[in-house]
N, C-alpha and C positions, 0 to 999 in steps of 0.2 A: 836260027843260030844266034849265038849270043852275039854284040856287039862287040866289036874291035877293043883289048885293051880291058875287059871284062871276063873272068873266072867265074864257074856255075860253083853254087854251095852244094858242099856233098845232102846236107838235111835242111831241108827250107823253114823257116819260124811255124809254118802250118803243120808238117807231119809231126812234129815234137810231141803234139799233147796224145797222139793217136798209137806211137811209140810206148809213152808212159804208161797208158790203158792197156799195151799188151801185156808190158812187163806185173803188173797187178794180177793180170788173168790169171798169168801161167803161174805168180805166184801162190793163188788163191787153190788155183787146181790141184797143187801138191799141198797146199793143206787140208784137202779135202780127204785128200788120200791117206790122212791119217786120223787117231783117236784124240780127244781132247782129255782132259785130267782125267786119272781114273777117280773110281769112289772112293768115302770115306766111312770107316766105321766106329761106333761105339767101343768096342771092343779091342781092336789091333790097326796101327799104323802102318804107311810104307817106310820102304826102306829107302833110303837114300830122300834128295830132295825130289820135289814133282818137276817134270817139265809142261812148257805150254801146253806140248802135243807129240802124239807118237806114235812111231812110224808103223805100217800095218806088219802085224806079227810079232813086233817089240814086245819083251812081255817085264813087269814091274811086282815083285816081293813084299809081303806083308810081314810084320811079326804085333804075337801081343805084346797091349799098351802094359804099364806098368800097374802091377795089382792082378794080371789076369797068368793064366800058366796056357798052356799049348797041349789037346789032346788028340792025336792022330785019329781018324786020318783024312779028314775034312782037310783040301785044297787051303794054301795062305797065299796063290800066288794068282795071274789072270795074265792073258793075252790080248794085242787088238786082232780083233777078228777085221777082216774084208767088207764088211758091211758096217767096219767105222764103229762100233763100237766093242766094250769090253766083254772077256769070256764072264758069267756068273761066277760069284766067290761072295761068300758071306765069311762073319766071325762067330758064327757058332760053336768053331773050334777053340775058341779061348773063354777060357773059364774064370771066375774069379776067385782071385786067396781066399781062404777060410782062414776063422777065427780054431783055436783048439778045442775041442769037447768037453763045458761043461755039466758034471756030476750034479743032480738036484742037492742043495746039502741037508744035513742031517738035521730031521725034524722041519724041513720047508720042501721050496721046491721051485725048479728054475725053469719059465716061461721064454722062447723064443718069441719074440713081437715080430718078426719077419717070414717066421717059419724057417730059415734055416743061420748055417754060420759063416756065409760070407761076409765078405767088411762093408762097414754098414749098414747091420745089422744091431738088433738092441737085445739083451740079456736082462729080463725081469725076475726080480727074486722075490718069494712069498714068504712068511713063515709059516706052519700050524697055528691053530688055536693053543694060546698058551704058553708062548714062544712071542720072545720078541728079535728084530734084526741087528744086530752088529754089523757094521760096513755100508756100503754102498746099494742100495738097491735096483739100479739100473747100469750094467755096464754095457760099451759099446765096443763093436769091432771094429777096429782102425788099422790103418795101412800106413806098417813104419818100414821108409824104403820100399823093399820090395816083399815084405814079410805083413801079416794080418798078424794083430795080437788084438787082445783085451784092452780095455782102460786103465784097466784094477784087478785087483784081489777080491775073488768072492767070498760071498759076506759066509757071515754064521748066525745062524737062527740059536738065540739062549732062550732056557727054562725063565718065566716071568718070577721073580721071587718080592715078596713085598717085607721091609721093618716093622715089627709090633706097630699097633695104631696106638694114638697119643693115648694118657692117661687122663680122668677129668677128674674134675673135683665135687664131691658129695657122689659118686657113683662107679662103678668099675665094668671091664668087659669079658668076658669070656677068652679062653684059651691064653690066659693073662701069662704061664708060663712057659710058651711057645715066642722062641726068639724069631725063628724065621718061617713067611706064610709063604707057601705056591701060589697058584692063578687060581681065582676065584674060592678060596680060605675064604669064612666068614665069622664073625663075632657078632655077639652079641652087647647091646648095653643095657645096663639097669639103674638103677637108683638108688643107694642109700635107705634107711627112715632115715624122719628127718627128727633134731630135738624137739620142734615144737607142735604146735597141734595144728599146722597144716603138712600135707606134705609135700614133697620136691616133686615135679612134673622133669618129663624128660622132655626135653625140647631138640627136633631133631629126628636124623635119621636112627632107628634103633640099630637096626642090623644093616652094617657097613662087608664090602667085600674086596680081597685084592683083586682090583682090574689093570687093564692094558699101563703099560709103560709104568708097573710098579709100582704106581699108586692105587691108595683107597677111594672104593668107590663114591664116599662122602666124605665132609668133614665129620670130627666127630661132636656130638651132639652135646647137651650142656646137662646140669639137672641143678631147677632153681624152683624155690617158690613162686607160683603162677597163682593170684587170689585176684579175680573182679568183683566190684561194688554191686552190692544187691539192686537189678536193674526194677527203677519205677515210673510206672508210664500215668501220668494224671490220665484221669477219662478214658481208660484204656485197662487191659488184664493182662494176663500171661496165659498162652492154652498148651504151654508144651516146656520141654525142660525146668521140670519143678524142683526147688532145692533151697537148703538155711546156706550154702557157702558153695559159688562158682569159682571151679581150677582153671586151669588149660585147655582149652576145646570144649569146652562148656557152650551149648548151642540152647538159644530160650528163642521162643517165637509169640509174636504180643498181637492182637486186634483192641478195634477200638470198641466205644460206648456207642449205644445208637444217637446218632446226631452229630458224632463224631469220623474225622477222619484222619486215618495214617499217613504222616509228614516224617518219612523215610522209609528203612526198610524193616519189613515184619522177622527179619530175621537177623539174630545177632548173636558173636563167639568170641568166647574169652580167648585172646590171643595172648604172647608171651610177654609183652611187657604192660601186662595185669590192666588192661583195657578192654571195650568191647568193638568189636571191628565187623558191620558197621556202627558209627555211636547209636544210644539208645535212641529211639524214636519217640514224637509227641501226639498227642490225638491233642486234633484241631479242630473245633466246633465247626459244624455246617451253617453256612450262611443262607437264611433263609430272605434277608432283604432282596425285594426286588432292581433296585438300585446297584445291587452289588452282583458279582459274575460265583458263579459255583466254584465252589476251592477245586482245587486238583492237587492230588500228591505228588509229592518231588518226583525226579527223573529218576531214583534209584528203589522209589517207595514203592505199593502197590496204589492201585486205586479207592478212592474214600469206600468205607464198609457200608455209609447209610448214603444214599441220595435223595432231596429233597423232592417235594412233590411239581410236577413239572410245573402244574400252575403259580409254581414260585418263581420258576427262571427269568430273569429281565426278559422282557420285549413280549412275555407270553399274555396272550389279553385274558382276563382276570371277567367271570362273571356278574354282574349288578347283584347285589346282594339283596335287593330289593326284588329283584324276578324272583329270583331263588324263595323268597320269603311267599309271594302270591302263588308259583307253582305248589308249595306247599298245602299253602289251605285248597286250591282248586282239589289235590287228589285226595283229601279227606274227604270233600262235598264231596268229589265223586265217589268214593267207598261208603258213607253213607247213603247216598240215592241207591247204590247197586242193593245196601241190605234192605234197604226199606223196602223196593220192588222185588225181591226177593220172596220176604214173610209176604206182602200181598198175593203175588202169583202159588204160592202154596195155600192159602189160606181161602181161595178161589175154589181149588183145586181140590183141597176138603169137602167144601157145602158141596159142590157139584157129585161130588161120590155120593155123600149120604144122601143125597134128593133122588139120586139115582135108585138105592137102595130103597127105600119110599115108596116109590111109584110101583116096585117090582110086586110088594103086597098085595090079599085080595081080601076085602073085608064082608063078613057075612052078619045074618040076624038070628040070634038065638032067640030060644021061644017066649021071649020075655021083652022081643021086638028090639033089644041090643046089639052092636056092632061086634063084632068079635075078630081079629085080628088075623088074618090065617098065610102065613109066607107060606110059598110056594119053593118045593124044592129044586 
């Protein structure tokens, strides 16, 4: 018992914290007992705001987001089931705005880059060959408010139409009386005579044609006297493009003299401002000093036409002229000993035959006690 003049506490400082721990349990239990957010989709919102959690069987409304439509009869809506979580529901049901249906237009032709006309979506425009575009050529489907439209106005594919090409002077062009050219029209140019006794070279493209965006497919070309100087190579020749007076594209091609070598290029053309392109070339004598290194032709020339004998080149060792001089008479004595033992050995070869023939005889006595001579056959 308590003491005299002392009251017992209803909850003592110790049960307090054991108190608080149940109050958590049992809170905790009924939250178990229900669902936590539902899900979220791509496609369609809830309705209302979410709560933390909810209660089993509570059921929570979807609709689509904006941009998308609603086509039965796919579920928008879900339940908490007993096992704590949500019935399945997807937004497969909401669809997205399309853009309108465009028409390929006339003489082109209009590419979906997505494959279809939701927003989003990209509109590519082509023309034909021959056709050029007016307008935009890529529109986009966009979401205004709650409608898909276009960016823009689809374009127009036009006929390519070109202006006469310019007029030059000393020369004229084909279809001169035609004011307006289609896609790929083509002229011709030519040239004048000229008053003097060379004539005008056409410089340039001859045949020009209307291409894309209306223009010519070149400029147009000139027609001028085009004369280069009679090309002369010292120590050198010409073996091709023979001629008293080089025009415009006049191609000559030069070697050198033997001993000599080509100090640029073997080929060269009268270009239009009455030069030769590359310049003319020099034939450069071969350096036969041992002292000095063998020429070489420029970086654009070919290689020299004559090469010196090797035992010219520095550092190559060079024969005694003196050996050279004694090998000589050695292989005369020897070509004399070979003829002389030659005519001996045949000359041997002779007597030994006819001594042969000789001995072969049989000699008899006529009756007058003389020798008489008698081969045997």
């Amino acid at each position: 018992m308590a003491p005299p003049g002392r009251r017992e506490r209803p909850f003592s400082s110790g049960r307090f914290p054991g108190l608080l721990l149940a109050t958590l349990v049992l809170q905790l239990s009924s939250f178990s007992d229900a669902c936590e957010a539902p899900p979220t989709f791509e496609a369609m919102e809830l309705i209302g705001k979410p709560k933390p959690y909810y209660k089993v069987g509570e059921r929570v409304d979807y609709k689509c987001k904006k941009g998308y439509f609603y086509v039965p009869p796919l579920a928008t809506h879900s339940i908490c089931d007993r096992n704590h979580t949500w019935l399945p529901v997807s937004d497969e049901g909401c669809y997205r705005e399309m853009c309108p249906h465009i028409r390929d237009p006339l003489n082109g032709e209009a590419i979906l880059a997505n494959g279809s006309y939701e927003f989003g979506s990209e509109l590519h425009f082509i023309c034909n060959e021959g056709y050029y575009l007016i307008g935009k050529d890529i529109l986009y489907c966009e979401l205004k408010d709650t409608v898909a439209v276009w960016s823009g106005k689809p374009p127009l594919c036009e006929k390519i139409l070109c202006t006469p090409p310019p007029k030059i002077k000393n020369g004229k062009h084909t279809f001169s009386e035609v004011e307006v050219f289609e896609y790929l029209d083509a002229v011709t140019y030519s040239c004048d005579p000229a008053p003097g006794p060379d004539p005008f070279s056409l410089i340039g493209e001859s045949m020009i044609y209307c291409g894309n965006n209306s223009t010519w497919s070149h400029a147009a070309p000139e027609c001028k006297v085009v004369k280069c100087r009679f090309p002369v190579v010292e120590n050198g020749k010409q073996i091709s493009g023979f001629g008293k007076k080089f025009y415009y594209k006049a191609t000559v091609m030069f070697e050198c003299d033997k001993g000599y070598y080509l100090n640029g290029s073997d080929k060269i053309v009268c270009e239009s401002n009455s030069t030769w392109d590359p310049p003319v070339p020099k034939c450069l004598k071969v350096s036969t000093s041992p002292n000095t290194k063998s020429p070489t032709s420029s970086a654009s020339g070919p290689r020299p036409t004559y090469k010196p004998p090797v035992s010219n080149y520095p550092g190559y060792p060079k024969p005694d002229e003196g050996i050279l001089d004694s090998l000589d008479d050695w292989v005369i004595a020897l070509i004399v000993i070979v003829i002389v033992v030659a005519v001996a050995v045949i000359c041997v070869a002779l007597y030994r035959f006819l001594q042969g023939r000789k001995k072969k005889g049989t000699y008899l006595t006529d009756e007058n006690h003389r020798e008489v001579k008698f081969t045997s056959l």
